[in-house]
Backbone bond lengths (Angstrom), bond angles and torsions (degrees), N, CA, C in turn:
res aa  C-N    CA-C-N  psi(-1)  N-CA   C-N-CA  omega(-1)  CA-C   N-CA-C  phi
1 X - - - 1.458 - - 1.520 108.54 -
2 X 1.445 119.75 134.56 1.272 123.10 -161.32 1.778 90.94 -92.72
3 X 1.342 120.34 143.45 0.938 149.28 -177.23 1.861 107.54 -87.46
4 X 1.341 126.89 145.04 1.611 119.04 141.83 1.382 140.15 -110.39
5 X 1.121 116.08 116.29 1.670 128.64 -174.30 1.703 104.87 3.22
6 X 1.921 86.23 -65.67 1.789 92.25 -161.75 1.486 111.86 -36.42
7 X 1.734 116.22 -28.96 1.762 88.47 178.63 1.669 132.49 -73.21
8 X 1.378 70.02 -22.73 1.878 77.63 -178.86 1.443 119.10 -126.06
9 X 1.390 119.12 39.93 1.583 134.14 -159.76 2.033 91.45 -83.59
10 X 1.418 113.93 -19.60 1.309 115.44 -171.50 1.325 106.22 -80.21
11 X 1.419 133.08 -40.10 1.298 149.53 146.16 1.353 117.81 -31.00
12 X 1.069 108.61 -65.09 1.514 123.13 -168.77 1.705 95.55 -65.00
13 X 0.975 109.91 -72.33 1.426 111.32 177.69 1.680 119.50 -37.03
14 X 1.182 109.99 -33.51 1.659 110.28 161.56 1.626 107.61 -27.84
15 X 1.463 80.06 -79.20 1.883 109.96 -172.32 1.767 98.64 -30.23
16 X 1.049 101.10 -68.09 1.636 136.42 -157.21 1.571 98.11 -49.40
17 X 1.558 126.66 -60.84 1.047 114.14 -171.99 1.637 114.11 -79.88
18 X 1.323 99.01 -27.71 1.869 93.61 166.88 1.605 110.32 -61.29
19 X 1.038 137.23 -29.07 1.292 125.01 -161.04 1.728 90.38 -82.35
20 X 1.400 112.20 -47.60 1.469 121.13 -178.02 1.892 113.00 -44.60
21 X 1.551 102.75 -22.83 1.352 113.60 -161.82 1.586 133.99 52.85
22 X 1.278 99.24 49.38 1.951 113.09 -178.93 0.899 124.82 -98.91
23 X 1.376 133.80 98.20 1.530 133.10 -158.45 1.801 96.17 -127.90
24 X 1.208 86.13 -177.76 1.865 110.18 -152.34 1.707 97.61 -100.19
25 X 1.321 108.33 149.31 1.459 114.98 172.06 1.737 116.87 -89.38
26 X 1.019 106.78 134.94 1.574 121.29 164.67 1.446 114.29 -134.30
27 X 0.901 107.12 166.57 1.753 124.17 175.74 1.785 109.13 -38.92
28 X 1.230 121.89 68.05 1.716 107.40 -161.81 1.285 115.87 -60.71
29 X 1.449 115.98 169.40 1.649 121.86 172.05 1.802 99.33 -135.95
30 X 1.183 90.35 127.50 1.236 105.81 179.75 1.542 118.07 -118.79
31 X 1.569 102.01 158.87 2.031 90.76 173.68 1.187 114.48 -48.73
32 X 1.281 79.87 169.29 1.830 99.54 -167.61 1.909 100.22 -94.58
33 X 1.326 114.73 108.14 1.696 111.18 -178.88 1.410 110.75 -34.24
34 X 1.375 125.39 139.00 1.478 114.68 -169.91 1.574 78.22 -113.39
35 X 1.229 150.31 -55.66 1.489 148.32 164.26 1.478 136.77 -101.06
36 X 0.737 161.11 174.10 1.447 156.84 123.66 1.346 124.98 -78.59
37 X 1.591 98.25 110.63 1.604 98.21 -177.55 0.934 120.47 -89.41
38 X 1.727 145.73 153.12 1.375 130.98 -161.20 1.538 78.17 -90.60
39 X 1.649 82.56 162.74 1.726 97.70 170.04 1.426 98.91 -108.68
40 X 1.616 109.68 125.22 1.360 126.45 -170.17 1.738 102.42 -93.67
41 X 1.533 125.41 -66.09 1.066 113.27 -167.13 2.071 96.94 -165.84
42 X 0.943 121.99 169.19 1.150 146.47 -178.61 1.760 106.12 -47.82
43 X 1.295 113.60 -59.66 1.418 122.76 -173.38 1.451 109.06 -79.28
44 X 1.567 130.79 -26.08 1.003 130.79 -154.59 1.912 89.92 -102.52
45 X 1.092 131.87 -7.50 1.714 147.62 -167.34 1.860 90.94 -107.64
46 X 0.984 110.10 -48.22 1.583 107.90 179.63 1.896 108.92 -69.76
47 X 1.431 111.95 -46.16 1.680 113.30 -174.61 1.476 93.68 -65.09
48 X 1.476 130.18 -28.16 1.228 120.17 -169.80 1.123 131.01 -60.20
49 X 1.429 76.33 -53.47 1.782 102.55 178.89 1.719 117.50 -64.87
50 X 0.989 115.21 -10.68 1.386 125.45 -154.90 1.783 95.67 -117.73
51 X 1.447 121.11 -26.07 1.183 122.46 -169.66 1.663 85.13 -85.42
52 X 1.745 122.62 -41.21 1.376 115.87 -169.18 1.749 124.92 -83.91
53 X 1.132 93.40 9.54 1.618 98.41 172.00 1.436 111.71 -101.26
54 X 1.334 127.16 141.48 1.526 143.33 -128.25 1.627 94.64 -77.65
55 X 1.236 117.88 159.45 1.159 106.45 159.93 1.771 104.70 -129.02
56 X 1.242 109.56 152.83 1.784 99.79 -146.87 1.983 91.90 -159.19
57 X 1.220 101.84 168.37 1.630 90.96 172.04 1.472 80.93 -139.31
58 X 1.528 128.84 -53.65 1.499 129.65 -179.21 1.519 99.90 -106.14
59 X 1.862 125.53 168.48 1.211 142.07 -137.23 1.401 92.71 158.11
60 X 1.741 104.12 115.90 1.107 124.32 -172.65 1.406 108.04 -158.92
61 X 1.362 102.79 135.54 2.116 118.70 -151.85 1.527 104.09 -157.61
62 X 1.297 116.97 158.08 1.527 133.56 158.05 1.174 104.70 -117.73
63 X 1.455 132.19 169.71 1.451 124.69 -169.47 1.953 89.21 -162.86
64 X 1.113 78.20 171.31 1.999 95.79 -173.01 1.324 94.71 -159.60
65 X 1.473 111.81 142.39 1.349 116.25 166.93 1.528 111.83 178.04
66 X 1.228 124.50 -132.30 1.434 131.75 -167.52 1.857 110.26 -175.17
67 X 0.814 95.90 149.51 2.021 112.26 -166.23 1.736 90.99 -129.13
68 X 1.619 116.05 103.30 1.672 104.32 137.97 1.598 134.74 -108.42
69 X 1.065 99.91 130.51 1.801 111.41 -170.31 1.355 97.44 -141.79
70 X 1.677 78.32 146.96 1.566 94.53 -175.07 1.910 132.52 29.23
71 X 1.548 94.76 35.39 1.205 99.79 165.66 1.743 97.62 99.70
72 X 0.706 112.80 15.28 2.003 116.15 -172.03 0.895 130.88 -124.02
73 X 1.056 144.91 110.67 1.338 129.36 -156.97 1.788 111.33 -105.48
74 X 1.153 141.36 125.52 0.774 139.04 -161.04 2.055 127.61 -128.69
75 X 1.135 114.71 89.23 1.610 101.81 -173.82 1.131 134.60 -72.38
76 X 1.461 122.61 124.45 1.605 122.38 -151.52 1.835 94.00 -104.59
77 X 1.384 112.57 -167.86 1.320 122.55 170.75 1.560 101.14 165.92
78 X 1.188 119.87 152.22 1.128 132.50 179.63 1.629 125.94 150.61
79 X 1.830 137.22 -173.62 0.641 141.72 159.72 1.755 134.63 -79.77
80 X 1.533 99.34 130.22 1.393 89.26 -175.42 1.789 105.13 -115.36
81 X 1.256 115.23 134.54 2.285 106.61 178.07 1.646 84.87 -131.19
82 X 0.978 108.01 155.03 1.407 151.93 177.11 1.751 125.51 -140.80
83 X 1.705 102.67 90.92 1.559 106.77 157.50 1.445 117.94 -84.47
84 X 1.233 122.60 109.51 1.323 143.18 -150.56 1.296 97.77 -69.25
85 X 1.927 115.15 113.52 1.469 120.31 169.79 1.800 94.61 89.48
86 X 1.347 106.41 11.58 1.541 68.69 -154.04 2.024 85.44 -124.35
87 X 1.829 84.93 -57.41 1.709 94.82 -170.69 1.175 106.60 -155.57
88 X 2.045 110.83 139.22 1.565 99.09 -165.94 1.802 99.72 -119.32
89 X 0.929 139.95 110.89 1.293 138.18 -167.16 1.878 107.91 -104.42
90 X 1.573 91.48 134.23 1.666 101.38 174.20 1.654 101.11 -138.76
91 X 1.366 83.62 144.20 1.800 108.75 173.75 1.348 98.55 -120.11
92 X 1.606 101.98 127.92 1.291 102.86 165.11 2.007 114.31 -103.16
93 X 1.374 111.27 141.99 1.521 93.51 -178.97 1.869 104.53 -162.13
94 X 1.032 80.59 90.50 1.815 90.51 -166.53 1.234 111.74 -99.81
95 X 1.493 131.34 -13.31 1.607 119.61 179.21 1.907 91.82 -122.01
96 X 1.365 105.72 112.60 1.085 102.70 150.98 1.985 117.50 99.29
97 X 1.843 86.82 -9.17 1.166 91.56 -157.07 1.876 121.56 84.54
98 X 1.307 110.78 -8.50 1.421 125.46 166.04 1.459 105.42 -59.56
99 X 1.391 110.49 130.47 1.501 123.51 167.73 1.877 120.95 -72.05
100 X 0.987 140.42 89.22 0.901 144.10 154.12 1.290 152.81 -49.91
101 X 1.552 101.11 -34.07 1.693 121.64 -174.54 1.325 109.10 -146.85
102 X 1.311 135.59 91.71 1.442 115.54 158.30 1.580 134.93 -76.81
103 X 0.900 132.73 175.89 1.493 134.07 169.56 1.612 126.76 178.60
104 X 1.364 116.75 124.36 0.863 137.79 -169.79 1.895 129.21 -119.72
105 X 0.936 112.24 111.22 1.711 120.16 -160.94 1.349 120.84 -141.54
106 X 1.311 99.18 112.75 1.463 128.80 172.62 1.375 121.28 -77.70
107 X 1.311 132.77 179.26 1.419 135.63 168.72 1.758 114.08 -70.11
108 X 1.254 100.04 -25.93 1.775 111.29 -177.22 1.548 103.81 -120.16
109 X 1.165 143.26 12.49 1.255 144.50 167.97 1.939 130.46 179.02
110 X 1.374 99.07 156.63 1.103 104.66 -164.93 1.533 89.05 -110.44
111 X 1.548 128.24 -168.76 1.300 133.38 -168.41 1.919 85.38 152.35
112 X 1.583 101.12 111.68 1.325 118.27 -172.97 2.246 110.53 -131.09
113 X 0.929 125.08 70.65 1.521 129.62 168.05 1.719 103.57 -61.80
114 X 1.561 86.29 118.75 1.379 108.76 167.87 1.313 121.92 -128.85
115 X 1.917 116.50 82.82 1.028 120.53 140.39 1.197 148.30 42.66
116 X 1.365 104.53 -92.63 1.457 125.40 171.80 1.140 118.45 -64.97
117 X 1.271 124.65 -16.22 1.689 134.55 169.07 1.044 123.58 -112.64
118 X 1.466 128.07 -24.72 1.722 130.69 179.02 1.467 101.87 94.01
119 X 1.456 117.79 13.71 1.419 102.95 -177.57 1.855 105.87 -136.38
120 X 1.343 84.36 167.06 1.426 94.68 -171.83 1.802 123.64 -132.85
121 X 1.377 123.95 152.27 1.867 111.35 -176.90 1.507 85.63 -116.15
122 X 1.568 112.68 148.59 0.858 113.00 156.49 1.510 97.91 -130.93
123 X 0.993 110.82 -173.63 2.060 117.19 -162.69 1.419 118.93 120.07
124 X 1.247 116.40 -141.63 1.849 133.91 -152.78 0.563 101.14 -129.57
125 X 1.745 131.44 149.25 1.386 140.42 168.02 1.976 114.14 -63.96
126 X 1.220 116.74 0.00 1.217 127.59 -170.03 1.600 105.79 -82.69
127 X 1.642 103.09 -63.16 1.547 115.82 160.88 1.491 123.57 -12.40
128 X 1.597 92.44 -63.91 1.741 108.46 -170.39 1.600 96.43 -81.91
129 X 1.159 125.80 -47.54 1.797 116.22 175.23 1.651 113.67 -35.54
130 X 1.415 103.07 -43.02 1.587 105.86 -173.97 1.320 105.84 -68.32
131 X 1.233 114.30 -60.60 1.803 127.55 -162.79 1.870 84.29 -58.82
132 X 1.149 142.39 -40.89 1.719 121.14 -153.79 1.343 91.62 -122.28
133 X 1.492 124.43 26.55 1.413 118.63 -179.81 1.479 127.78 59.01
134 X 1.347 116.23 5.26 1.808 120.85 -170.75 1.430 106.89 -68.81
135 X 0.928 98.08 -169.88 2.186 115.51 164.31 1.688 94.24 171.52
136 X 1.794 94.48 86.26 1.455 128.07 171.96 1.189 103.01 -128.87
137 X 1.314 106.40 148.05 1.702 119.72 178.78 1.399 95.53 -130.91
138 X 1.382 107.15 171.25 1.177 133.13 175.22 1.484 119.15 -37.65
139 X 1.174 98.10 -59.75 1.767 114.30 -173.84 1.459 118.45 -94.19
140 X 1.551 102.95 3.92 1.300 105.92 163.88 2.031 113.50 -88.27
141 X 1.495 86.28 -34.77 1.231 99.17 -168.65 1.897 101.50 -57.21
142 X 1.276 104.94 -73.57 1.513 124.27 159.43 1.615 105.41 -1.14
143 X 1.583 116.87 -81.38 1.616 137.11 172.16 1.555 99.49 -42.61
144 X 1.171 146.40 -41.60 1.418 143.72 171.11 1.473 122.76 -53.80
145 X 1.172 100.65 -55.65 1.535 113.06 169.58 1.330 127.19 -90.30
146 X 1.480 119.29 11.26 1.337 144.95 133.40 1.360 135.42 -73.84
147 X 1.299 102.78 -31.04 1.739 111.75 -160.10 1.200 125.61 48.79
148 X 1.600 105.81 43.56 1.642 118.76 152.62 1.420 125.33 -97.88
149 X 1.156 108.90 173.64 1.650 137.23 163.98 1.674 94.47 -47.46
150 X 1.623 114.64 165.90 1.195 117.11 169.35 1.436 113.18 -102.02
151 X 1.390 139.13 120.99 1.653 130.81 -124.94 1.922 80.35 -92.89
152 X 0.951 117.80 -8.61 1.635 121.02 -139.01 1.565 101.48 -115.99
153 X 1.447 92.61 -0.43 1.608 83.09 -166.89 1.770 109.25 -122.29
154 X 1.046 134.22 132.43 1.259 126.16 -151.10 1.331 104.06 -74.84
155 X 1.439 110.67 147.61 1.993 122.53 -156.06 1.644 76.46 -112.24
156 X 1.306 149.09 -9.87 1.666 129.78 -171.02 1.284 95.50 -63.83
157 X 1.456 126.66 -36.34 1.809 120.14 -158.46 1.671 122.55 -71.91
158 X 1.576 94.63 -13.91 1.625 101.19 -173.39 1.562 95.26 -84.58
159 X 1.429 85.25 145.82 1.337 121.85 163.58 1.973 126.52 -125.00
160 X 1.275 101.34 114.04 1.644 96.38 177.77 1.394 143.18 -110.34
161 X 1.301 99.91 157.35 1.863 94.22 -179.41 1.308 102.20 -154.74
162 X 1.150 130.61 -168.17 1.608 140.73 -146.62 1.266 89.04 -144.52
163 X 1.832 90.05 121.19 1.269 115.44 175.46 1.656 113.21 -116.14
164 X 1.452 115.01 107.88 1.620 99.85 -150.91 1.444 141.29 55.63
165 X 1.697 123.05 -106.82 0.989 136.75 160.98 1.489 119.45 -102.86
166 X 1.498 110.36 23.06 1.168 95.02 -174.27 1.752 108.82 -143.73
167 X 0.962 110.42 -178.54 1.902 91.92 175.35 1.788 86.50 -125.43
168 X 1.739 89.53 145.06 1.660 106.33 161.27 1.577 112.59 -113.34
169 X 1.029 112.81 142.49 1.657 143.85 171.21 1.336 104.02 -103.42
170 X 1.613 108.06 106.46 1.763 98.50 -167.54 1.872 82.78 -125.52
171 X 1.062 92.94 150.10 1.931 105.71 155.40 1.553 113.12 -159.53
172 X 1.567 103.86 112.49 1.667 101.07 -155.32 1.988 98.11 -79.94
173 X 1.751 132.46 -22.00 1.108 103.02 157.92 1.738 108.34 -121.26
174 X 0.838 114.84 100.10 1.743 139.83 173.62 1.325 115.62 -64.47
175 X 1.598 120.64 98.80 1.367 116.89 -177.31 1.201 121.24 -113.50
176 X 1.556 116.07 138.87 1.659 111.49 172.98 1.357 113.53 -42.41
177 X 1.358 98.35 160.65 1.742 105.75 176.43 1.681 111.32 -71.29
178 X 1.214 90.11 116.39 2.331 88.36 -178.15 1.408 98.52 115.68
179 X 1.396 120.82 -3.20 1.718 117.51 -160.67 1.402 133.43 41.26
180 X 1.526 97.54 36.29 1.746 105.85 158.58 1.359 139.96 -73.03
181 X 1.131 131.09 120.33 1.478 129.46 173.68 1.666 89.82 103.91
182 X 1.264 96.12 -178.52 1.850 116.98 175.01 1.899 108.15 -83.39
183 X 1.464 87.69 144.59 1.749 103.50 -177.75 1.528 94.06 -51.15
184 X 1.294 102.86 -167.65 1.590 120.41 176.18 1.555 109.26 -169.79
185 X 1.118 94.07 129.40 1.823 107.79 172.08 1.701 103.54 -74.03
186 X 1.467 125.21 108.52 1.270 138.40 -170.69 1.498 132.88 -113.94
187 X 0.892 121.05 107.39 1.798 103.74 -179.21 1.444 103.73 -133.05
188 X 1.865 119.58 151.23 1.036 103.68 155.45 1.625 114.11 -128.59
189 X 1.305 127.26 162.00 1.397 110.38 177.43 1.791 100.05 -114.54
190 X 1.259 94.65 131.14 1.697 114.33 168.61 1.494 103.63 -84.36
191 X 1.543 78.46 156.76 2.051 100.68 160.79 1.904 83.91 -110.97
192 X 1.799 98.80 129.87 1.333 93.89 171.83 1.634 119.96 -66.71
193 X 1.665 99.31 -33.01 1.715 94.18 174.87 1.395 132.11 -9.34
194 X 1.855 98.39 -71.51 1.235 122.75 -166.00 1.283 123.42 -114.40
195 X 1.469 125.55 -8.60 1.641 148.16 -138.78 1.129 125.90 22.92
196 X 1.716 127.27 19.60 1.050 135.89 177.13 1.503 110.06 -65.69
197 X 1.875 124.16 158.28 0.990 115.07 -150.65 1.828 86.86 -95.32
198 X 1.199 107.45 143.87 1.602 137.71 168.05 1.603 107.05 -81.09
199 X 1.924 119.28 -63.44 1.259 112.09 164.60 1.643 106.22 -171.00
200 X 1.229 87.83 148.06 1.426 101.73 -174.65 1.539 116.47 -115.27
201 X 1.732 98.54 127.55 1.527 116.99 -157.06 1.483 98.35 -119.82
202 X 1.230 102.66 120.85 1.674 124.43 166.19 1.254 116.43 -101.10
203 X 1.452 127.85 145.89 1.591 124.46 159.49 1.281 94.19 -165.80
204 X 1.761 112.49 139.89 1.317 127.28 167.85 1.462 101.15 -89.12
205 X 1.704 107.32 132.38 1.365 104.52 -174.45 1.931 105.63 -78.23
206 X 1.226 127.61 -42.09 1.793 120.23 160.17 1.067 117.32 -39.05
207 X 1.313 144.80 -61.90 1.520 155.30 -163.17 1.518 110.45 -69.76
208 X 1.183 109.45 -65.76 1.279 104.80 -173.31 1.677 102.95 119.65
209 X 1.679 121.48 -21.47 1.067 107.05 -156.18 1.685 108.04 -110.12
210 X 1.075 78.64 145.98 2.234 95.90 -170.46 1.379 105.35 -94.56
211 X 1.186 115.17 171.05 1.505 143.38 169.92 1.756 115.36 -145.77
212 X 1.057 105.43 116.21 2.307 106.34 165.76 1.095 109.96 -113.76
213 X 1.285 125.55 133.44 1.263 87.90 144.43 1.545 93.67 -137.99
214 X 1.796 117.05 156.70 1.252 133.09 -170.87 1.598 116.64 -96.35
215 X 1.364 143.70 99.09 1.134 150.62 171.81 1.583 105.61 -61.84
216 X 1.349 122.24 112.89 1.471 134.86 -160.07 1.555 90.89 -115.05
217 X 0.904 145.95 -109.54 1.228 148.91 160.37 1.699 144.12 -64.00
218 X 1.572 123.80 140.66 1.160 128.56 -117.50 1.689 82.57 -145.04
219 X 1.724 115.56 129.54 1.471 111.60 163.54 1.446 106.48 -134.41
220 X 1.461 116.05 147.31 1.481 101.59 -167.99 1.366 105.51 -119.59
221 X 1.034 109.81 115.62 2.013 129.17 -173.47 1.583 96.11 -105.10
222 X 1.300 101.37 131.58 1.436 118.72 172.68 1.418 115.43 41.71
223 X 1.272 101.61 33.51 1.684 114.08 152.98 1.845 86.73 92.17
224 X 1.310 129.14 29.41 1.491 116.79 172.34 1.596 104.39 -149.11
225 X 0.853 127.74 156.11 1.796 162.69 -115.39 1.972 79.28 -125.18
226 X 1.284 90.24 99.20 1.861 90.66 160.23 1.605 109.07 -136.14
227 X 1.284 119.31 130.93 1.099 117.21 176.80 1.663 129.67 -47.21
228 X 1.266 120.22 139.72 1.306 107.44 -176.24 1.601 97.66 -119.03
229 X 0.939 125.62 -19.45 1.744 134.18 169.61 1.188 129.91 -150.77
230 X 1.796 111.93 148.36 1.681 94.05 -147.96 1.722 94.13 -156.55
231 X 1.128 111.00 120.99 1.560 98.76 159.83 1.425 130.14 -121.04
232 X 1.498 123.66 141.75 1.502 112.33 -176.13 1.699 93.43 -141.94
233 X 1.509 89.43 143.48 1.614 116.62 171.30 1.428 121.31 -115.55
234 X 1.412 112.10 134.69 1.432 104.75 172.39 1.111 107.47 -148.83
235 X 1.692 108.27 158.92 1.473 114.48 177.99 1.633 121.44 -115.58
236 X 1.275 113.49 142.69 1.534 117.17 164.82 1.652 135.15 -50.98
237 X 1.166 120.00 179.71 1.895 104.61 171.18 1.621 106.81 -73.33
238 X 1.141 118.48 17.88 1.492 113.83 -173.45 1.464 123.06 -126.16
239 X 1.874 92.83 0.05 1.723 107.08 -154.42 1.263 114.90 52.75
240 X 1.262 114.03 86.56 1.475 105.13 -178.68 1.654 74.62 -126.92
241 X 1.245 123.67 146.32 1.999 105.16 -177.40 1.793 78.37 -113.52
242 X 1.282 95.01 159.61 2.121 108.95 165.99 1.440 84.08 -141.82
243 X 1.571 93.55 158.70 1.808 102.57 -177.35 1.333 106.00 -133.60
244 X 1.050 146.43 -159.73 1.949 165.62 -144.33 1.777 110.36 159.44
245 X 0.940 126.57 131.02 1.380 110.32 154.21 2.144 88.59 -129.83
246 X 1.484 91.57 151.87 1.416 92.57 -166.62 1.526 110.19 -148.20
247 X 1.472 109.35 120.66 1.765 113.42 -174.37 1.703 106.26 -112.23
248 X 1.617 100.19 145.62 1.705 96.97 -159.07 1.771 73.19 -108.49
249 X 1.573 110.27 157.42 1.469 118.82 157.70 1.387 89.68 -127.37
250 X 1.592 99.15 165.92 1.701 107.66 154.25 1.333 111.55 68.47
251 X 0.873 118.02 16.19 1.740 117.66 -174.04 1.655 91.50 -61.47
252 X 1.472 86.07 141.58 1.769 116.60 150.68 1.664 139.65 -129.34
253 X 0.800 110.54 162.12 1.684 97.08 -169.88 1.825 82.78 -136.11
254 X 1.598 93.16 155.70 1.727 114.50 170.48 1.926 92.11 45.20
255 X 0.418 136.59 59.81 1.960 144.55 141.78 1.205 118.52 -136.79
256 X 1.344 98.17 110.27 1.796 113.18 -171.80 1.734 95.55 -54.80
257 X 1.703 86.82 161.87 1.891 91.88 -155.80 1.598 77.37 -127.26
258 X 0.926 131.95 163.14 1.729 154.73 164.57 1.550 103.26 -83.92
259 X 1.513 132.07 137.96 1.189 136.23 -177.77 1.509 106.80 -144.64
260 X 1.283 101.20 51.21 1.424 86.58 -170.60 1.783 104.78 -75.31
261 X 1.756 102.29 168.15 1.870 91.74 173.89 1.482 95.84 -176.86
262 X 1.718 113.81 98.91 1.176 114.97 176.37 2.142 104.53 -112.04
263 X 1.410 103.40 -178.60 1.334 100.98 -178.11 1.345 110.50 -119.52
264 X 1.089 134.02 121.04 1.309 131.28 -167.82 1.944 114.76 -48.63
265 X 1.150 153.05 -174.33 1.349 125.71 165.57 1.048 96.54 -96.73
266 X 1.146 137.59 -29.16 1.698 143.28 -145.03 1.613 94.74 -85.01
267 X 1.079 109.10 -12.46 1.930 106.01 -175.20 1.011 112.49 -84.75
268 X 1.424 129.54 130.57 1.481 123.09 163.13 1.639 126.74 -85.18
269 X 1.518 98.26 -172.67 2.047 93.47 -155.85 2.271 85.28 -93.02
270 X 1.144 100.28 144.84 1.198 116.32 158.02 1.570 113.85 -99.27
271 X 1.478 126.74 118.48 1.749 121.95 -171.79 1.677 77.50 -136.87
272 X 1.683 80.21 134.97 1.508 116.95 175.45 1.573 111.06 -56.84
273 X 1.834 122.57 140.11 0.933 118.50 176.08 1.659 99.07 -139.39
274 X 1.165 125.04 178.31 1.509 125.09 -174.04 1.904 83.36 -88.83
């Protein structure tokens, strides 16, 4: 018997915005500048940045944190792996070390087991964009829980300048490569030190609705810059803001990760409704 979202869309949405990676702002702490690099020119701030983001095939983490929505505050924990480009897998398991939520997401599909209900979505990341209002893709999502650039989205449109201590990379309409999907109002702010990302600012100029999120802390595995704490906030067409704050332990890079993700039979299908 097919189930409808609306009962458990509060649940689901747990899952949903962790996988999305949207966490909450606080007072951040960031590395400590080990130099100041001059800022030479536009192209030479883009190779930088692009030479300093990790290069990895596997990515493997535990995370701890907290989800507030709709007034709730909620503490998550679990495992996060990443096959790069390929597949991004989360375990959720907050009481006990008990598994609660799985989820598993590809470039062409999502597939989300929820536990706590006996039920499960399977489908597209498009589905869930509509039902929670997003317009996230795959490889955006990926770049979030990395604290990269979006590989997909064309770098000709930025333009930069120095904002304080820091440099911004702004392009107010930012288009995928091929001109798919809707522009995006984009900025990011660097630490010149290292050009690692400080925070990354989304806004659809129609909607109204934003995304940040703030990279607070920084660990460097195999000689590259991986986030170790991270928060991002975003809002709906209504400003409604939901937050995440999210801490990685244990990170690994290049060690194949296990993804397994079956559906129990006894579970029924959860299908999206407004």
């Amino acid at each position: 018997m097919l189930k409808s979202l609306n009962k458990y869309k509060t649940r689901f949405f747990i899952v949903f915005i962790l996988i999305l990676g949207m966490a909450a702002c606080k007072s951040p702490r960031f590395l400590a500048p080990e130099a100041k690099m001059p800022v030479v020119n536009l192209d030479r701030v883009l190779k930088n940045l692009e030479d300093n983001q990790p290069s990895y095939r596997w990515m493997g983490t535990r995370f701890s944190g907290n989800v507030l929505f709709q007034g709730s505050n909620h503490n998550i924990s679990g495992t996060l792996r990443i096959q790069k480009d390929q597949a991004i897998y989360v375990s959720i398991a907050p009481i006990l070390g008990i598994e609660v939520a799985r989820a598993l997401i590809t470039p062409d599909s999502v597939k989300i087991v929820n536990r706590l209900e006996s039920t499960y979505y399977v489908g597209n990341i498009n589905g869930l964009n509509h039902m929670f209002n997003t317009d996230v893709d795959f490889f955006m999502l990926q770049s979030l829980f990395m604290g990269d650039d979006f590989p997909h989205f064309r770098r000709d449109q930025f333009s930069l300048e120095q904002k304080g201590d820091l440099l911004r990379l702004h392009a107010s309409r930012r288009m995928r490569n091929g001109g798919m999907g809707n522009p995006i109002d984009h900025s990011l702010m660097l630490e010149p030190a290292h050009l690692r990302i400080r925070a990354n600012i989304i806004t659809e100029e129609d909607s109204g609705r934003w995304l940040r999120a703030d990279y607070n802390n920084w660990e460097k595995i195999e000689g590259r810059w991986i986030p170790s704490e991270f928060q991002i906030a975003f809002s709906d067409h209504l400003n409604n803001v939901s937050n995440l704050n999210l801490a990685y332990s244990r990170t690994t890079l290049n060690e194949p990760q296990r993804m397994q993700f079956s559906i129990p039979s006894r579970y029924t299908t959860v299908y999206l409704t407004d």
